[in-house]
C-alpha positions as CSV (number, residue, x, y, z in Angstrom):
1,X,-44.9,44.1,-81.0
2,X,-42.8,46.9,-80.5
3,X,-40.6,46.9,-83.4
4,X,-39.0,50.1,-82.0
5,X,-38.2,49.0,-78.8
6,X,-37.7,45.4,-80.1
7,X,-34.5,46.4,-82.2
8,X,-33.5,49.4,-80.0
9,X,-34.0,51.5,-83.0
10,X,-32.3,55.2,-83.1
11,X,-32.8,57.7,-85.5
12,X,-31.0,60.5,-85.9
13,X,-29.0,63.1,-88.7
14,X,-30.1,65.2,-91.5
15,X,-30.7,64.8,-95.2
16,X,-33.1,63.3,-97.6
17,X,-31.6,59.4,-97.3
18,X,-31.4,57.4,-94.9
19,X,-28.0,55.1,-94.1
20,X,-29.3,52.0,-92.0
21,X,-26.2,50.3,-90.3
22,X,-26.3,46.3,-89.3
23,X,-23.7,44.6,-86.6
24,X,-22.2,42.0,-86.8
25,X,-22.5,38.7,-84.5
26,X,-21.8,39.5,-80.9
27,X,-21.9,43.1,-81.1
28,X,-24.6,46.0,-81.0
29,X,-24.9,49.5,-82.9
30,X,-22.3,51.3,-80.1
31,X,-19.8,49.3,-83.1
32,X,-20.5,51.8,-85.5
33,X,-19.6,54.5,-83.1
34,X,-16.5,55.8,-84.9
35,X,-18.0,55.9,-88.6
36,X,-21.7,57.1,-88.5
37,X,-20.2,60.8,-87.0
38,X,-19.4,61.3,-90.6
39,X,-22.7,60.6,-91.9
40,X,-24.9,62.2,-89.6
41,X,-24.2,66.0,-91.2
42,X,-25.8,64.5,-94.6
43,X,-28.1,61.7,-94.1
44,X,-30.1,60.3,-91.6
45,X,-28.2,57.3,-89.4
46,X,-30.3,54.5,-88.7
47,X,-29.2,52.3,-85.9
48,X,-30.6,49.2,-84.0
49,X,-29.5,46.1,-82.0
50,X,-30.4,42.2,-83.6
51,X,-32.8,40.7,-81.0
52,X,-30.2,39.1,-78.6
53,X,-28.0,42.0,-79.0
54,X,-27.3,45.3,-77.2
55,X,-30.3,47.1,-75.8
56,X,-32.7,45.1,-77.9
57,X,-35.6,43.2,-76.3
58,X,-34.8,39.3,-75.4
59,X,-38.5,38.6,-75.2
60,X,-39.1,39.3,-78.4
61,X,-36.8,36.0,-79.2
62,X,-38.1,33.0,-80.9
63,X,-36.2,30.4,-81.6
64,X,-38.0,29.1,-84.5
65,X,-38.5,32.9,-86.2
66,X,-34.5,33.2,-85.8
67,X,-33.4,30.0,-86.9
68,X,-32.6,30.8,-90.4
69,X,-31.0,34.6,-91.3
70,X,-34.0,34.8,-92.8
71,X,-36.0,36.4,-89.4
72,X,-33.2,38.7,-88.7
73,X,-34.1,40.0,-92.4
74,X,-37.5,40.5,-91.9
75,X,-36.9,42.5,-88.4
76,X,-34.7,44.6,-90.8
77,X,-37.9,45.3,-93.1
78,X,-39.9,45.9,-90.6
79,X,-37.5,48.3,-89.1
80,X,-38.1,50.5,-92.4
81,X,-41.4,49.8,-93.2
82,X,-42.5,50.9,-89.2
83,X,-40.3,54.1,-89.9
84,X,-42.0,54.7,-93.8
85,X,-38.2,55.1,-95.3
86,X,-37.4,53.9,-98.5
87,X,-34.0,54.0,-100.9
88,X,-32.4,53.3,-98.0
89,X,-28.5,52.4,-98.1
90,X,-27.7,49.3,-95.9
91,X,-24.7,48.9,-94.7
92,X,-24.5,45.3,-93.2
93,X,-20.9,44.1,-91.2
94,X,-20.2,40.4,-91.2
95,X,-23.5,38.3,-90.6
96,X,-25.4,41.5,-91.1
97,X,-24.4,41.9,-94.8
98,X,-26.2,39.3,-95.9
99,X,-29.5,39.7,-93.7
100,X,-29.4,43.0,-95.8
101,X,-29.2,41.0,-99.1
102,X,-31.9,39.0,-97.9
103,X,-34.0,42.2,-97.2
104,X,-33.4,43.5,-100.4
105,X,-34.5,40.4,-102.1
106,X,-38.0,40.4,-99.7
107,X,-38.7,44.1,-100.5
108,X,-36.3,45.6,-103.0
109,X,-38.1,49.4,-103.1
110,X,-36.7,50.1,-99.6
111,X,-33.2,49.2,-100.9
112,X,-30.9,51.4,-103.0
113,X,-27.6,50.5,-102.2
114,X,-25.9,47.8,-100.4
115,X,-22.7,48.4,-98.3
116,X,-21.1,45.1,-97.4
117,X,-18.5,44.9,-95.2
118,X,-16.8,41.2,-94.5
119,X,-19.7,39.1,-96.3
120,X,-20.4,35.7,-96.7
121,X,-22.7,33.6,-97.9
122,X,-21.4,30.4,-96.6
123,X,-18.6,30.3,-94.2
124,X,-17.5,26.2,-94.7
125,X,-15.5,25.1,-98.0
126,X,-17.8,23.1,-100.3
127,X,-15.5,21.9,-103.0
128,X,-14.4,24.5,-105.1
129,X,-15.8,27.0,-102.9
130,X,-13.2,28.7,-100.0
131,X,-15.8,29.5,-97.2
132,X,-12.7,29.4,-94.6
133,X,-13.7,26.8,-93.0
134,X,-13.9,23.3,-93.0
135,X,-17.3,21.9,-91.6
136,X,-15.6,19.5,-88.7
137,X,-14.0,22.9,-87.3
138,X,-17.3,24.7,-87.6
139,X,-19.2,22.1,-85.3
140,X,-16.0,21.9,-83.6
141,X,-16.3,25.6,-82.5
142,X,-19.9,25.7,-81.8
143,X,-19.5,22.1,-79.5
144,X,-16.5,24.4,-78.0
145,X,-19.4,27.2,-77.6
146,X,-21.7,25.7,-77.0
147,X,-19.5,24.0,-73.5
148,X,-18.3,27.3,-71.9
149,X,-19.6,30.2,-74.0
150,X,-17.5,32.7,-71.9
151,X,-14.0,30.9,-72.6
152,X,-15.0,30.7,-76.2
153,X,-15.3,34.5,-76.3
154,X,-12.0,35.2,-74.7
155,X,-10.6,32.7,-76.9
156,X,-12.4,33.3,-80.1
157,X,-12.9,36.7,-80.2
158,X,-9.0,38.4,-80.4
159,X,-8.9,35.9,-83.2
160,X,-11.1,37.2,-85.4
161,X,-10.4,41.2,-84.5
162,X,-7.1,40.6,-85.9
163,X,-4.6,43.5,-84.7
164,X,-2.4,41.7,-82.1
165,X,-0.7,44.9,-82.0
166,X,-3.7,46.7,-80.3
167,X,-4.8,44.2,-77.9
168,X,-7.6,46.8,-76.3
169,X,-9.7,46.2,-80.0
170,X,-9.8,42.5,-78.7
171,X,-10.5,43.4,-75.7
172,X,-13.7,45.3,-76.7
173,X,-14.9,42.3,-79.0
174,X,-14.5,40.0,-75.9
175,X,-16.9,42.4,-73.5
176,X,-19.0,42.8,-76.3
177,X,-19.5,39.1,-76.9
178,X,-20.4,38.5,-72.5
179,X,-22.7,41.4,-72.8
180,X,-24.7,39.6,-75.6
181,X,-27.5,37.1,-74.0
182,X,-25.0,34.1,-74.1
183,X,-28.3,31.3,-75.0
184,X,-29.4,33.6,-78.0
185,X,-26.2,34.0,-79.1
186,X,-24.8,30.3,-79.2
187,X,-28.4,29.9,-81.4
188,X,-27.2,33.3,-83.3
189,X,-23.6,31.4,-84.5
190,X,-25.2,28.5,-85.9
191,X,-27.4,30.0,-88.2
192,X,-24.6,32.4,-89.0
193,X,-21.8,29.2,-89.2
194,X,-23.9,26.7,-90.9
195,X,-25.8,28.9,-93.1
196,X,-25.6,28.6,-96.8
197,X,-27.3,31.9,-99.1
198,X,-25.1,31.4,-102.3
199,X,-27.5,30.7,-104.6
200,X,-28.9,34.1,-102.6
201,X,-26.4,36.7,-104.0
202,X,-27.8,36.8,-108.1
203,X,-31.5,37.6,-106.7
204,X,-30.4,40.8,-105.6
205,X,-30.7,44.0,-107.9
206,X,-29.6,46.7,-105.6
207,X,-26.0,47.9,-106.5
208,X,-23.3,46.9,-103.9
209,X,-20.2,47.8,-102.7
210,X,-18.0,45.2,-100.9
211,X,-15.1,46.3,-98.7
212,X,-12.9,42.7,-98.5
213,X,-10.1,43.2,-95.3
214,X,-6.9,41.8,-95.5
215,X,-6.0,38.7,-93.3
216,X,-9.8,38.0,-92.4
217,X,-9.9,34.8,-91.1
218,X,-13.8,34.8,-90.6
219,X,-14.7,36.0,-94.4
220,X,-10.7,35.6,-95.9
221,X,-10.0,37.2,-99.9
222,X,-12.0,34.4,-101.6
223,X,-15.0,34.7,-100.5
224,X,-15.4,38.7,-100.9
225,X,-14.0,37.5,-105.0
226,X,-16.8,35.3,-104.9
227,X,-19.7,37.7,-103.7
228,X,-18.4,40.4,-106.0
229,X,-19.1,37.8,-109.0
230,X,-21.9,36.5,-108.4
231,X,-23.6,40.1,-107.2
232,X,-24.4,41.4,-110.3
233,X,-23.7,45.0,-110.0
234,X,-21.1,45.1,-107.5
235,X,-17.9,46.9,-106.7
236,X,-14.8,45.4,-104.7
237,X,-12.8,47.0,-102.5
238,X,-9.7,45.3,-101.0
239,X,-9.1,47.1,-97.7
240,X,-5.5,48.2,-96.0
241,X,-7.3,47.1,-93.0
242,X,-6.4,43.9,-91.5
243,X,-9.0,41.6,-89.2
244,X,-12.7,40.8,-89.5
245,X,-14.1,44.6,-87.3
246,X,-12.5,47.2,-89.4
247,X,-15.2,49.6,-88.3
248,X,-13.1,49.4,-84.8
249,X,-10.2,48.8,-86.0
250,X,-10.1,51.1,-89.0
251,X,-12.3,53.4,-89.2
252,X,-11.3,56.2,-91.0
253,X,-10.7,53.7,-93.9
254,X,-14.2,52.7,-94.2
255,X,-15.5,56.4,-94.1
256,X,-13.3,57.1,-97.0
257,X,-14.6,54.1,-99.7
258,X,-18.0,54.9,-98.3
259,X,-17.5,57.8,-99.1
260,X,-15.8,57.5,-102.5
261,X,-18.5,55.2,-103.3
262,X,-21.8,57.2,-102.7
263,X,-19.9,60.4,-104.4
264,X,-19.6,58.1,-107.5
265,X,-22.9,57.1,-107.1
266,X,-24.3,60.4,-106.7
């Protein structure tokens, strides 16, 4: 297999380290578009597409190898091991956050910092725990999904942008969401929806920075609360930005506390 081609992989920049960027569900790297120009002068920018996704290679899926967050984590290691990098910093958004924890865990050499932005390890509340949802409106939205896929996207997808007040950012998660193959993706949002890595986040011994928006309905305050305790040695930032894709939607923001962060760490 061509893990190059597989993931779409693009590398590009200058400087000694390397910042590996993961989408979230539904989109491809052209999401990072606004954030990674302020990388590129100083590290190397490491982009690809989840199997499904983008450019990526839809052969390449397996239902079985993708059926836990587990396989997109290992296409992520493979990713780094194909290229020989190493003391990478991840920088996963949504879904993608935790498929970097995951990867850390796997093989914590290539790892040196985690960036996650809108994490979760379990989306549905289980008592005490706020996930955001409750399971009945999970399977309720997958059913929903899983019915017209393409109604679900135009209905779904303004939702969780956030920013009713620039309707084109909605627009662009909608497109994004028709170009992804629609059978891999209905697949994709049930591992994402029903998946359940709490007991995940204290294996990982990277240090990680977690950027928590504001009126999130997907990942909402709680739950970044919750990562940031149980990550051992973690910082939380609460963003201004409001919605679930602040690297559309806010993008400046999320250059700055990345930027804060690995000058601190420096």
């Amino acid at each position: 297999m061509d893990v190059i081609k597989r993931n779409n992989v693009k590398l590009f920049g200058h400087g000694e380290e390397t910042i590996m960027f993961g989408h979230g569900f539904g989109c491809d790297q052209t999401m990072w578009r606004f954030v990674t120009p302020a990388f590129q002068q100083h590290y190397k920018v490491l982009l690809f597409d989840h199997v499904g996704a983008g450019n990526s290679d839809t052969t390449a899926y397996n239902k079985t190898k993708y059926g836990t967050l587990n396989g997109y984590a290992s296409d992520i290691v493979e990713i780094c091991q194909t290229l020989e990098l190493d003391d990478i910093i991840f920088v996963g958004h949504s879904v993608s956050a935790m498929m970097g924890v995951l990867s850390a865990i796997e093989e914590p050499q290539l790892f040196e910092k985690m960036i996650l932005i809108g994490p979760s390890p379990c989306y549905i509340n289980d008592g005490d725990y706020v996930g955001g949802f409750d399971r009945a409106d999970v399977l309720t939205m997958l059913a929903f999904m899983e019915h017209d896929y393409f109604t679900w996207a135009d209905t779904f997808a303004p939702l969780i942008m956030g920013n009713p007040e620039t309707p084109s950012l909605g627009e662009e998660l909608v497109r994004s969401f028709c170009n992804t193959d629609s059978d891999i993706a209905k697949q994709f949002a049930k591992v994402t929806f029903l998946s359940d890595n709490r007991t995940d986040l204290p294996k990982l011994r990277a240090e990680a920075l977690i950027m928590q928006c504001a009126e999130d309905v997907i990942a909402p305050d709680e739950v970044g609360a919750y990562v940031h305790k149980y990550i051992k040695d973690s910082t939380l930032v609460r963003l201004k930005a409001t919605g679930h894709c602040p690297n559309l939607s806010a993008p400046l923001e999320i250059i700055e506390v990345m930027e804060d962060y690995l000058n601190v760490q420096l």
